[in-house]
N, C-alpha and C positions, 0 to 999 in steps of 0.2 A: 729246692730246685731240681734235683735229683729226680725225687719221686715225680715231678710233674711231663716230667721229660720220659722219665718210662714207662710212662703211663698214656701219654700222650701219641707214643707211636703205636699201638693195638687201636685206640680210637681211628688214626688218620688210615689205617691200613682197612680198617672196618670199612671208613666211609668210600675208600678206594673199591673195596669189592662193591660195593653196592651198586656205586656210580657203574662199576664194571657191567655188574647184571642187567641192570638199567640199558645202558647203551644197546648189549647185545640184542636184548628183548625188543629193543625197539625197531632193532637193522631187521630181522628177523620179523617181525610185524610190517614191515614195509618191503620186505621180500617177498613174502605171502601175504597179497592185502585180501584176495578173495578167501582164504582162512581166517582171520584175523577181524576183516569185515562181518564175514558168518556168524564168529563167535562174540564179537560186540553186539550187533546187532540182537541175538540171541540172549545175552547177557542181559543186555540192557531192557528187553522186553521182560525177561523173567524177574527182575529187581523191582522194577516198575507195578508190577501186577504184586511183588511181594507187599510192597512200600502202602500201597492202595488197599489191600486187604489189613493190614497191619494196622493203619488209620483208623481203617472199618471197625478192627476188634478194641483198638484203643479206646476209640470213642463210645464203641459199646460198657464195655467197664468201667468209663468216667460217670455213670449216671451213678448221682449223687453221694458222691463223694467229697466234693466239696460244701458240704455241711457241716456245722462245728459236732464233734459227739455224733458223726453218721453211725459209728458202730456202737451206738447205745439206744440206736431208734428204729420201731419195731412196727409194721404194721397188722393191724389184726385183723387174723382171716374167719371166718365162719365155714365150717363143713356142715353142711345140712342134708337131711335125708327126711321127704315126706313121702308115704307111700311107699313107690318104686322112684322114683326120683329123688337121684342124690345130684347133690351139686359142689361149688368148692369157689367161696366170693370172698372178692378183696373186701367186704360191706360188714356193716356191723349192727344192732340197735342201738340206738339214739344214747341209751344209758351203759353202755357198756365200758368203753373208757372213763367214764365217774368212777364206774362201780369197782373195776382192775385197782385202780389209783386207792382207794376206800379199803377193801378188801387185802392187796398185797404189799407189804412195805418196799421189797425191790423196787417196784414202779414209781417213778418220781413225779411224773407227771402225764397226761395226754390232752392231744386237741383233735379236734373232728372238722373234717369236710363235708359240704356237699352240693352237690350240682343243680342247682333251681334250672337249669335249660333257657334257653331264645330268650333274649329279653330286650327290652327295644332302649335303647341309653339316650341320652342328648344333653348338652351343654346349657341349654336356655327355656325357660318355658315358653319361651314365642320361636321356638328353632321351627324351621319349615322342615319338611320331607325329608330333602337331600341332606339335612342336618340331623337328619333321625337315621338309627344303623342296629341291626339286627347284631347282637352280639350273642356270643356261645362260650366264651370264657370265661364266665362269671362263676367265682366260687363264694360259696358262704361257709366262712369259718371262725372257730371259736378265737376270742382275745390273742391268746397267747401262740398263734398259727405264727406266728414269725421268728419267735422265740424258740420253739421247738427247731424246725424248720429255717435255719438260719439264710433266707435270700438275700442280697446284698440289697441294702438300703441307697437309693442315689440321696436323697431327701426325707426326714420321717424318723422318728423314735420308735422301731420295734417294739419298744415294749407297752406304749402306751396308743399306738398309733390305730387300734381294732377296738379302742376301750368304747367310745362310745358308737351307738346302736347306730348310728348315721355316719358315721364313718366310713371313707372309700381308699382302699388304696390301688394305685394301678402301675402298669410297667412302662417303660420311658418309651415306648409305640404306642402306647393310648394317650398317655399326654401328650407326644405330639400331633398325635390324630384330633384328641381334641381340643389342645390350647396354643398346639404351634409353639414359638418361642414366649409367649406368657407362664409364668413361672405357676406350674399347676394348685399348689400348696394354696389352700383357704380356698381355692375355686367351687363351683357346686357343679353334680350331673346327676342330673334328672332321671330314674330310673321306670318307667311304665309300668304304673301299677302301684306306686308308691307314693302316696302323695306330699312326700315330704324329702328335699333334696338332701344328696349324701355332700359332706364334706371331703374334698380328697386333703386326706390327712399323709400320704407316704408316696414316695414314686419308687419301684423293684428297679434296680440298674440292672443295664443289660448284663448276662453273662455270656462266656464261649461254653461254658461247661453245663453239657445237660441235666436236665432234668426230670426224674420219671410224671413228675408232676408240673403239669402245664397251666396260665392260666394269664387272663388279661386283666381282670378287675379282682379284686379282695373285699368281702363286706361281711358285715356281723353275720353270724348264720342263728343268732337268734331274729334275724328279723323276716325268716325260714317258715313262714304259717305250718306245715306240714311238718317240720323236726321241734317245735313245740308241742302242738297237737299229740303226735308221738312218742313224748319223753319219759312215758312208761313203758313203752312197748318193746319187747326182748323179740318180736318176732316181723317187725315193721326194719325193713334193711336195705337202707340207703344214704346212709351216711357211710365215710370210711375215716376208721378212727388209726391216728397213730400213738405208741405210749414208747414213753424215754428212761430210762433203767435210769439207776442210781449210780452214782457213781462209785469206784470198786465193787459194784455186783458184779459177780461171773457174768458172762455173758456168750461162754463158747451152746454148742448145741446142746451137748448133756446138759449145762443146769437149764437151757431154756424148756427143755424136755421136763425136767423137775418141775419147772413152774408150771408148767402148760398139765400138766397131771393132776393138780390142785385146781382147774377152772371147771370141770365137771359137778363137782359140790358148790363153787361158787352157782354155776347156773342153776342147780338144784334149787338152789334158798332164793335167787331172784328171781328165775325166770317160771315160777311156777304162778304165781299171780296171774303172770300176761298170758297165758297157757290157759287159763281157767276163765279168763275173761273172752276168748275166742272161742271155749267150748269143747278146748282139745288140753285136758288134765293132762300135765306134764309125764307122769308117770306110768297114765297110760298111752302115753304117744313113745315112750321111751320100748314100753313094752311090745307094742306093733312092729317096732324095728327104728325107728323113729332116730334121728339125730340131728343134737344142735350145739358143736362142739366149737370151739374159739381155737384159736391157735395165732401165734406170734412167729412174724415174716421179719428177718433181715432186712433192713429198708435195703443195702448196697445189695438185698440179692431180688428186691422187689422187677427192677425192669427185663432182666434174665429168668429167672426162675418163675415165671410165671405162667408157665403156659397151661395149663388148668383152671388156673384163679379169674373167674371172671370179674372184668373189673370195666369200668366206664371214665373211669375217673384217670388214671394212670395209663402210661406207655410204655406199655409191653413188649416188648423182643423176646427172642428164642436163643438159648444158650446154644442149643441143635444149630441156629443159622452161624453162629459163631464158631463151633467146631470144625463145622462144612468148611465153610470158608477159610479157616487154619489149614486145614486138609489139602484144600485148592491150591494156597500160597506156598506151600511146601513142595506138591507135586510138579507145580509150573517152575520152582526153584531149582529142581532137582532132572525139570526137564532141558532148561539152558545148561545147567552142569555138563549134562551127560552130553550135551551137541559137543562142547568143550573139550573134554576126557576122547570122544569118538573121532573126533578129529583130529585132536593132535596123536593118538595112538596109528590111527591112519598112514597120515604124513611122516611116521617114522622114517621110512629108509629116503626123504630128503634130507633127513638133521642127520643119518646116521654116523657121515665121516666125520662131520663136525665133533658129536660124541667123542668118533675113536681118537682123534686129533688133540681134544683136551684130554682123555685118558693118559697118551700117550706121552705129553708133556707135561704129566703129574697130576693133574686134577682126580680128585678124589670122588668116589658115588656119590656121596653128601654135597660135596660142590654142584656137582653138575644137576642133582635134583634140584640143589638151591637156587640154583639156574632159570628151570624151571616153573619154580613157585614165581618167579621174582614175575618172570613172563604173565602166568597166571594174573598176580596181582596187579600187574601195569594195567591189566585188560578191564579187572574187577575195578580199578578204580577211575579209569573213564566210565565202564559202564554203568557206574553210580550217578558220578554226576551226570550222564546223560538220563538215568533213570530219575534223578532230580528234577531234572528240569519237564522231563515228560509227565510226570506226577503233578508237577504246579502249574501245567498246561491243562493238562485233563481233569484235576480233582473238584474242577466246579460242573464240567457233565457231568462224575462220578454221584456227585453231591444231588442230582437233579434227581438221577438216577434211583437209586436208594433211598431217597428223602432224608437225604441228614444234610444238618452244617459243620462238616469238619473242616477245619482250617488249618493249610498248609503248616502254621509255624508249630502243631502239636508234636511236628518229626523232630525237632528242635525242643520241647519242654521237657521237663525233670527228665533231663540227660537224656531225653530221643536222639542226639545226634551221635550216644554210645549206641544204639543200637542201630545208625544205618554204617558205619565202622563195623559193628559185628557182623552184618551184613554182608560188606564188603570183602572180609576176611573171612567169614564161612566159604564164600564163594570162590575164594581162592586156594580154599584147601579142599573146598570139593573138588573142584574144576579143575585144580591143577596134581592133586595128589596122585589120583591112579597114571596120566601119563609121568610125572617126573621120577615113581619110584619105578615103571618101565620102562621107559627110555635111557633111564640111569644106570640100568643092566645091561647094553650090551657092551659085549665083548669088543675090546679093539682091535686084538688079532686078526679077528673073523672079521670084521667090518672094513678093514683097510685093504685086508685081503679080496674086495670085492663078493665076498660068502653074502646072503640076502640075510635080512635080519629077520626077527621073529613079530616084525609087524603083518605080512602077510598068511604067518602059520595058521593052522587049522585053530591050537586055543585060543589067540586073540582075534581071530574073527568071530568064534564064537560068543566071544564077549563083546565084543559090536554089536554082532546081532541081537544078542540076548539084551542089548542099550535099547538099540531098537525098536526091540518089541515090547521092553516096558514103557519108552517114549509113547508113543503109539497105544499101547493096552490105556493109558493113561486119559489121554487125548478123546481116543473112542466112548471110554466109560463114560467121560463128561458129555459128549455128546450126546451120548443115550438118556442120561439125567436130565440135558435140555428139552429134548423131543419128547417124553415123560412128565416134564413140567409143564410144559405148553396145551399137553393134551390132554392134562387134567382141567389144569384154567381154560379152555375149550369145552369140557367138557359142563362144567360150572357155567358156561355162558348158553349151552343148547339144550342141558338138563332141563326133563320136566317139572315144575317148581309146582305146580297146580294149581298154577293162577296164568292169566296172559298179562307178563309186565311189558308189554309196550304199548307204545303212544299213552301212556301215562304219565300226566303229570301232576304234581302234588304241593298244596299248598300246604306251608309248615306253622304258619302262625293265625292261623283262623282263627282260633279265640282271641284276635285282636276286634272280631266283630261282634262278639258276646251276644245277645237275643236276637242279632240279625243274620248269623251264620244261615239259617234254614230259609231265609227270605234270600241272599244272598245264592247259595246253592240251586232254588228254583231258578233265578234268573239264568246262572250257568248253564241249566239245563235245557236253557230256552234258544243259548247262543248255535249258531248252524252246524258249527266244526265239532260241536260237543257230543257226545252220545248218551253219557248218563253221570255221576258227580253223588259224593257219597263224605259224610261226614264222620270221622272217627279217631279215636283218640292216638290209634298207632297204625305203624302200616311194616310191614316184611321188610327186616332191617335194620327198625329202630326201637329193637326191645318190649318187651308186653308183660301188661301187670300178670304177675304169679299171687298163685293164694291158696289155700287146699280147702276141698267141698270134700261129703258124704254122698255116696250116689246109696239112698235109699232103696229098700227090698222092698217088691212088691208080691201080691200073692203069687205061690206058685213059680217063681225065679227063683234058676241057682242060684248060691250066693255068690254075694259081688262085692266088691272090693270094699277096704274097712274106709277107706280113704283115696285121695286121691287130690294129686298138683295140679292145678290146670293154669294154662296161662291164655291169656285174653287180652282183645279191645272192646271198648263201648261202642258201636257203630247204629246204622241207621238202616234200613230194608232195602238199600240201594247197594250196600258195600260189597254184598254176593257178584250182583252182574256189573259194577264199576269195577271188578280184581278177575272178572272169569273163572269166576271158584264155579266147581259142580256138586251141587246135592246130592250124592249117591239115595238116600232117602230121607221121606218127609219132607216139610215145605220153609220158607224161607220167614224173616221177618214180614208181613203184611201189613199196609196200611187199616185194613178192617176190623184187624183183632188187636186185639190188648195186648201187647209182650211184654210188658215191666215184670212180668215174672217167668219168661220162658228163654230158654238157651237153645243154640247150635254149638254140637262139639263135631270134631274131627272123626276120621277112623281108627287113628291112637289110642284116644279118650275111651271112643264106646267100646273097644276090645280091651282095653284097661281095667275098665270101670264092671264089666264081665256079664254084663246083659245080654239077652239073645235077641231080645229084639228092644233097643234102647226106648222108640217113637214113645211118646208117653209119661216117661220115668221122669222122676226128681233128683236131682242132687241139692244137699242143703249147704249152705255155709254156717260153720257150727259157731259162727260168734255172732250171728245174728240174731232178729227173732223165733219168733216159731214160725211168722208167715214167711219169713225169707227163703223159700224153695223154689227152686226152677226147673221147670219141665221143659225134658228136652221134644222139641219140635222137628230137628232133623240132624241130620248126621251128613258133615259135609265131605268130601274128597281130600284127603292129608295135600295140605298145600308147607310150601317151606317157609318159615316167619325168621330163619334164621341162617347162618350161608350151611353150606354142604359138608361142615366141619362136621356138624353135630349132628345128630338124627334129629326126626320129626318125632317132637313132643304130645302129649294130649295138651288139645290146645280149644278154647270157645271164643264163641262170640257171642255177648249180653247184648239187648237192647239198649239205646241210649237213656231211655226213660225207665231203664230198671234203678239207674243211680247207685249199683249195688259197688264200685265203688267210685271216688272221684280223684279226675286226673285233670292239673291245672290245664293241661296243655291238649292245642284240637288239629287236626289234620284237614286239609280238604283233597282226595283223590278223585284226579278228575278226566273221563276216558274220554280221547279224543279223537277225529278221525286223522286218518295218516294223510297229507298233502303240505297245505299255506304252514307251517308250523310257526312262523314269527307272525304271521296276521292273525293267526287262533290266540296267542301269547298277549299281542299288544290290545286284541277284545278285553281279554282278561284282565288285563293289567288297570284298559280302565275301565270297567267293572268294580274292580276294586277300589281304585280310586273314590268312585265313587259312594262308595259305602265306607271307606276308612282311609282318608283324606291325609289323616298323620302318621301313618303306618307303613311305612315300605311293605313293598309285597315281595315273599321271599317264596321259592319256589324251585322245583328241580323235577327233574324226569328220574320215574322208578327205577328203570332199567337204569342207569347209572349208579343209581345208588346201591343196589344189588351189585353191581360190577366191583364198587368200593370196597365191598366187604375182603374182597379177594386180591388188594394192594399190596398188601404184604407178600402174599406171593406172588405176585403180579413182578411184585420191584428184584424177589429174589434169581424169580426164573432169566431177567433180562439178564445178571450181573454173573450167574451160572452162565447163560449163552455168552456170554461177550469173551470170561476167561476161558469157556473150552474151544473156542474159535481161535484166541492169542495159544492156547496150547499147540493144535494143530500146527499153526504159523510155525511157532520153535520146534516142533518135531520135524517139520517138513522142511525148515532152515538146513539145520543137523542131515537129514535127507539127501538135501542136495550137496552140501558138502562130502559125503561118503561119495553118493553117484562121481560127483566129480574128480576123487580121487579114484575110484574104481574105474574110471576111464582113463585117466591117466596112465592106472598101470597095466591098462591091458589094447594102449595105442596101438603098438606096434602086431599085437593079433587081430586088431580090428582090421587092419592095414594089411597082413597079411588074408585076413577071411575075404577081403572085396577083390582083393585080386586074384584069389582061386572062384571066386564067383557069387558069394553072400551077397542078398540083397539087405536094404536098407532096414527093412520087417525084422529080417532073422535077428540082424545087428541088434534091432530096439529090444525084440524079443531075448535077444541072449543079457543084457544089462539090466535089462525090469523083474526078469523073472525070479530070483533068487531076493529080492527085495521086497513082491509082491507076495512072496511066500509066508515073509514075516510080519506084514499087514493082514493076514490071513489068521497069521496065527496071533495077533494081538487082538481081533476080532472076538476070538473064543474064547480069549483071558478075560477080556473087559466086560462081554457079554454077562456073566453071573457075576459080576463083581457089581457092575449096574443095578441088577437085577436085584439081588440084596440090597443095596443101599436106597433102590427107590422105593421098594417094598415099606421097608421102614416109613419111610418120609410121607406114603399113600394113608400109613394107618391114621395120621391126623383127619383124615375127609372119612365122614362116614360113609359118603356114597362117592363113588372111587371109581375110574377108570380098571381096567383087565390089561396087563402088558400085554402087547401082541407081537407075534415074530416081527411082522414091519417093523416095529420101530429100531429094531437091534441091526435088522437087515440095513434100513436106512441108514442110521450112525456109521455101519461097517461101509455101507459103499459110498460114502460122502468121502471117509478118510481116505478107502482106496481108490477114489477119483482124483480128490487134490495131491494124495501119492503120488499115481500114475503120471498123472501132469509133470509132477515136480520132476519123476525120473525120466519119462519120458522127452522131458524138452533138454535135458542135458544127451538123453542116447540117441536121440534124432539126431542134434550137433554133431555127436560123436559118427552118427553112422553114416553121414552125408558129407566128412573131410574127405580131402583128395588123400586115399593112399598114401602116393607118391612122397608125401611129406611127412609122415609116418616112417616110411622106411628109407627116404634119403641118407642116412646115415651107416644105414647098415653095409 
C-alpha cells in the first residue's frame, strides 16, 4: 500500500504540470489568435505537403514487394553494343533463361514474357462490333509465370492454371467487363487470330499494392508464332526473362557480381551458333568492340533503378523523382518550422514579463522551455490532424495528378500512423526548440525592471533575417526549377522533329484488313479532307525494328564502317510526303521502279556509315543471302523516331515489298487537312467499316502521341509547380507575421513620423525596405543552387533548352511581387492609421 501511494504522487503531480502547460498554451493561443492562426495554418500546409509527398515515395518503394521470395527474383538485362551503338534493355533471347537455369546451379528456376501487341478479344463468336475491344494488355507467358511471380489468385490454381496452351487468365476488370456477375471460370474468349478459343482458367484479384509489371490477360507464350520461331536465337530480343535464386544463395551485390562474371563464357558456348548463322562470328564481333553481356536486376530495384534499361514491358520510375521529391518535403517542413521559431522569437517582449513572473516565483529554465515545447506541440498536433484531413480531401487530385493510386489508409499500414506521430513531434522540436531555449534565457531582473529584452537586438534579428532569406532562397529555387520544367516540355512540343506531326492521324490496327489494306488506303486517298495516307509498320513513337547491316566499299571510297545499327519501318512511297520528311538527296520510294531491294537512310546513318557520297552504295544484312543487299536511293533529313531524351539514331526506311523483315503488326498514317475534324473522322470510320465490319477501328492523332512520350515529365513538372507555389504561401505567411510584428513595435514612430510630416510612401517605404533587401538576397542564393540542380536534370534530353537570365529574373520578381504585396498591405494599414491613436497614451 505504501509503495502505491508514493508512487502515485510524482505521477498525479506529472499529470498536474501537464494539464498546467496545456491550459497556459492554449490561453496564450487564444490571446494571440493572429500568431497562432499564422503558424497553424503554416503548420498545417507544411505537414500536408509532407504527408502527400511521403505517400508518393511510399508507394514508390512498394513496387513489388509483395511477392513471395521478391528478394530472390532477378530480372535479366542485356547490354549490347553493335557498331557505335550501345544500348542497355530489360529484354533477353528467347533461350536465355533455359540456358542460366541448365548452366548455373544457384538459379532455381525462370519464366519469360512477352508482349504480342493490339489484339482484338470477344466473348462469343457471333459477338457484334461493340462486343469486340481492342486490348493492349495481353501478356504471353511461360506455365510457371504465377509461381515465380506470386499475383493473388481470386479463383484459379497457379500452379497448373497456364498448363495448357488455350488457357486464359485475366484480372477481376476483365471479367467483369466481359462476363459481369457470370462466374468467369470454364468461360471462352475468342482471341482474333486464333482460331480456337482460350479457356479462362484463373481470375488475378485486385490488389492496392503495385506492380512494375502490368497486365489484363495472361496466356501460353508458347502460342507466340514469333518466340517459337526464335527459340534458337541469342540475338532476337523480345521477350524479358525473370530467374529465382535458390534458396540460401547469397544474394547481396558481390555474389550476384560473382555470378554475373561467369555469363561471358556462358554466352561464348551458346551464343556463337546464332552469331554465325546471321553472318556475324561471334569472335569477331567481340573483336570489333562488339558487346553482348547479360546481367541480373533486383526485381525490388527494377521500377526505381531503371532509368537506362529500356524496357516496354515494365513501369519505370526514377529514383532522381523520388529524391527530388524527399528534398521538397523537407524543405516545405523546414519552411512552416521556421515561420514558427520567427515568430515566436519576434513576439518575445509580449511573453517577456510573464517569463520574469514565473522566474521569479521559482520556475526553472527547463520549466519554462517545457512551457514552451508544450505550446509548440498543442499547435503541432492540431496541425496534423488538420493536415489529415487536408491529405484525404486532396489525395484523389494528387492521384490524378501524378497518375498513381495511392490510397489514403497506406498513412495507417505497417505502423504509418508511427510515422505521422514522428511527424508530429519532429515539428515540435523543430518549431518549438530555438524559441523555448531563447525565450527561456531571459533575465528576470532585467525584464521586470522594464530593460527591452534581446528579442529586438541586432543578433537575433540577424537570425530572422538569415530565417528569411533561407525561407525565400528556398521557395525562389523551386520556382526557377518550375519555369525550367515547363520550358523544356515547351520546348519538346515546338522542337523541330523533321517531320510535320499535325493533322495526323493514324490507324493502329490496319492489319485487321490483310490484302485489302492497299485497296483500302486508295479509297482514303480519294476522301476530300484527305491529303495523302501511307502504310507502315511503325510511326515516331512506337519503337522500330533494329538489326545491324555491312555498308559495303566500293571502288575508290574511304573506308567505311565495319558495321553498323540501323533501326527501321517497312513503309510504302507515300510515307515520305504523309510525315513531311525532306530528302536532303536522292529520290524517294517510286511507283515505277523496283525497290524490294533499295533503302533510305537518315543523315546519322550516312555520316556513320562513312561514305562521301552514300547515293548508290549497298549495305548487306549479313544473315541473309548473297542477294540480300540494299542500295541506298537517298538520304533523308534526321527526323526524331524517338522523344528528345535520346539522340537521333541512324535510322532507314525499306520498301514494304523488300520483306526484309516481318512485323505482325501495320499502321495506317493518314495526312489530313485542318477544318471539319469529326466529319473527316466519322468518313473514315465508315470507310472502315466497310472493309472490316468486325473490327473496331482504333485510332489517335500523332501529335498526341508524341506529347505522351513526355508524361512523365509532364506529371513531375505540374507536382514541382504546385509545391513551390504552397512554399511561397508559407514563406509569405511567416512574412506577414514579422511585418506585423515590426509594425507593432515601431507604432508609436510611425505616429510620431505623420505628425512631423511623413507621407504614406515614406511610411510604406520605411517597412518594406529592409524586407525587400532580403528577397533580394535570397534571389542570388537560389539562383545557382537552381542553376545546378536543373543542369543536372536537362542532361536526361539530349536536345535541351539553354538557361537564360529570364527565367531566374522571373522566379526572383514573381517572389518579390507576392513579397511586396504581402508587406505592403500590412505597411499601407500601418501608414494610413490615425496618429493620434498611436500616441494617445503617451
Amino acid at each position: 500500500m505504501f509503495w502505491r501511494v508514493t508512487c502515485g504522487v510524482p505521477a498525479i503531480s506529472l499529470l498536474v504540470m501537464i494539464r498546467n502547460y496545456l491550459k497556459t498554451a492554449w490561453r496564450n493561443a487564444a490571446r494571440n489568435r493572429a500568431q497562432a492562426f499564422i503558424n497553424l495554418f503554416g503548420l498545417t500546409l507544411g505537414m500536408a505537403c509532407v504527408m502527400l509527398i511521403a505517400l508518393f515515395i511510399k508507394h514508390e518503394y512498394q513496387y513489388d514487394r509483395h511477392f513471395a521470395d521478391a528478394d530472390r527474383i532477378f530480372r535479366v538485362n542485356i547490354n549490347g553494343k553493335m557498331g557505335e551503338e550501345e544500348f542497355y534493355a530489360g529484354y533477353t533471347p528467347p533461350p536465355a533463361g533455359r540456358t542460366l537455369v541448365e548452366t548455373f546451379p544457384e538459379i532455381e528456376s525462370y519464366t519469360r514474357l512477352y508482349r504480342p501487341g493490339q489484339q482484338i478479344v470477344h466473348a462469343g463468336e457471333d459477338t457484334n462490333q461493340e462486343a469486340r475491344f481492342n486490348e493492349q494488355g495481353i501478356l504471353g507467358v511461360d506455365s510457371n509465370f504465377l509461381q515465380v511471380l506470386t499475383y493473388p489468385l481470386r479463383v484459379g490454381d497457379r500452379s497448373t492454371c497456364l498448363s495448357d496452351p488455350h488457357s486464359i487468365v485475366l484480372t477481376e476488370a476483365m471479367a467483369k467487363k466481359y462476363f459481369g456477375d457470370t462466374a468467369p471460370v470454364g468461360q471462352s474468349l475468342f482471341i482474333e487470330g486464333d482460331e480456337q478459343p482460350y479457356t479462362v482458367t484463373g481470375v488475378v484479384a485486385y490488389t492496392p499494392f503495385p506492380s512494375s509489371l502490368t497486365f489484363d490477360f495472361l496466356i501460353p507464350i508458347t502460342n507466340a508464332e514469333n518466340v517459337r520461331y526464335f527459340d534458337w536465337s541469342w540475338v532476337w530480343l523480345n521477350v524479358a526473362t525473370y530467374v529465382k535464386s535458390k534458396d540460401q544463395v547469397p544474394t547481396d551485390a558481390a555474389a550476384i557480381k560473382r555470378l554475373e562474371a561467369k555469363f561471358p563464357a556462358m554466352m561464348r558456348q551458346h551464343a556463337v551458333s546464332a552469331f554465325k548463322r546471321i553472318g556475324q562470328p561471334y569472335d569477331e564481333f567481340l573483336k570489333k568492340g562488339g558487346k553482348w553481356d547479360l546481367s541480373l536486376q533486383p526485381l525490388l530495384d527494377v521500377h526505381l533503378y531503371s532509368a537506362d534499361i529500356t524496357s516496354a514491358v515494365t513501369d519505370q520510375g526514377s529514383i532522381k523523382t523520388v529524391y527530388f521529391f524527399a528534398i521538397i518535403a523537407l524543405f516545405i517542413l523546414l519552411l512552416a518550422c521556421v515561420n514558427f521559431m520567427n515568430l515566436s522569437t519576434a513576439g518575445a517582449s509580449k511573453r517577456a514579463k510573464e517569463i520574469g513572473v514565473r522566474k521569479v516565483i521559482g520556475s526553472t529554465r527547463q520549466q519554462v522551455a517545457r512551457q514552451f515545447f508544450a505550446e509548440a506541440l498543442i499547435l503541432s498536433l492540431l496541425a496534423c490532424m488538420m493536415a489529415l484531413a487536408l491529405v484525404y480531401w486532396t489525395l484523389p487530385y494528387f492521384n490524378q495528378i501524378a497518375d498513381k493510386s495511392i490510397a489514403f489508409e497506406m498513412l495507417w499500414s505497417a505502423g504509418g500512423w508511427v510515422y505521422v506521430a514522428l511527424l508530429a513531434l519532429v515539428c515540435t522540436l523543430l518549431a518549438g526548440s530555438y524559441p523555448a531555449f531563447y525565450l527561456s534565457a531571459f533575465k528576470p531582473v532585467a525584464v521586470l525592471k522594464g530593460q527591452k529584452t534581446s528579442a529586438s537586438s541586432a543578433g537575433n534579428k540577424g537570425i530572422r533575417s538569415g530565417l528569411i532569406v533561407f525561407q525565400f532562397t528556398i521557395s525562389i529555387a523551386l520556382v526557377i526549377c518550375t519555369l525550367v520544367v515547363y520550358q523544356q516540355l515547351k520546348y519538346t512540343q515546338i522542337h523541330d522533329l523533321g517531320l510535320d506531326k499535325e493533322n495526323v492521324l493514324v490507324i493502329s490496327n490496319s492489319e485487321r484488313l490483310g490484302s485489302q489494306q492497299g485497296s483500302f488506303k486508295e479509297e482514303l486517298k480519294g476522301l476530300s479532307m484527305v491529303k495523302n495516307a501511307s502504310i507502315t509498320t511503325s510511326l515516331p513513337g512506337r519503337g522500330a525494328f533494329g538489326d545491324f547491316y555491312v555498308p559495303l566499299p566500293s571502288a575508290g571510297d574511304e573506308p567505311v564502317a565495319k558495321d553498323i545499327t540501323l533501326n527501321s519501318y517497312l513503309t510504302d512511297a507515300d510515307f515520305i510526303e504523309t510525315m513531311g520528311i525532306s530528302l536532303v538527296v536522292g529520290r524517294n520510294f517510286t511507283d515505277g521502279y523496283d525497290d524490294t531491294r533499295t533503302v533510305l537512310i537518315n543523315e546519322t546513318a550516312a555520316k556513320r556509315m562513312g561514305y562521301k557520297n552514300p547515293i548508290g552504295k549497298f549495305i548487306k544484312y549479313p544473315g541473309g543471302n548473297a542477294a540480300e543487299s540494299y542500295q541506298i536511293i537517298g538520304v533523308m533529313k534526321d527526323f526524331h523516331t524517338e522523344s528528345l531524351h535520346n539522340p537521333i539514331q541512324p535510322f532507314a526506311l525499306f520498301h514494304e515489298s523488300s520483306h526484309t523483315y516481318e512485323e505482325p503488326f501495320s499502321n495506317i498514317a493518314i495526312r489530313i487537312m485542318p477544318g471539319e475534324l469529326s466529319s473527316t473522322i466519322q468518313q473514315i470510320s465508315g470507310l472502315w467499316q466497310s472493309f472490316s465490319p468486325d473490327a473496331p477501328l482504333e485510332y489517335a492523332f500523332l501529335r498526341e502521341e508524341l506529347a505522351m512520350q513526355y508524361a512523365s515529365d509532364q506529371r513531375t513538372a505540374e507536382i514541382i509547380g504546385i509545391f513551390s507555389m504552397l512554399s511561397i504561401v508559407i514563406a509569405c505567411i511567416g512574412l506577414l507575421g514579422l511585418v506585423i510584428f515590426a509594425t507593432q513595435l515601431r507604432t508609436k514612430e510611425i505616429g510620431i513620423r505623420k505628425v512631423l510630416g511623413a507621407t504614406e510612401g515614406s511610411i510604406v517605404r520605411l517597412l518594406s525596405k529592409d524586407f525587400m533587401k532580403l528577397i533580394g538576397l535570397a534571389i542570388l542564393i537560389a539562383s545557382p543552387i537552381a542553376w545546378w540542380a536543373m543542369n543536372n536534370w536537362l542532361e536526361d534530353f539530349a536536345y535541351r533548352i539553354t538557361m537564360e537570365w529570364w527565367m531566374f529574373a522571373a522566379a526572383g520578381f514573381t517572389a518579390l511581387a507576392i513579397a511586396m504585396a504581402t508587406v505592403g498591405f500590412q505597411a499601407v494599414k500601418a501608414a494610413m492609421a490615425n496618429p493620434v491613436e498611436s500616441l494617445r497614451d503617451e
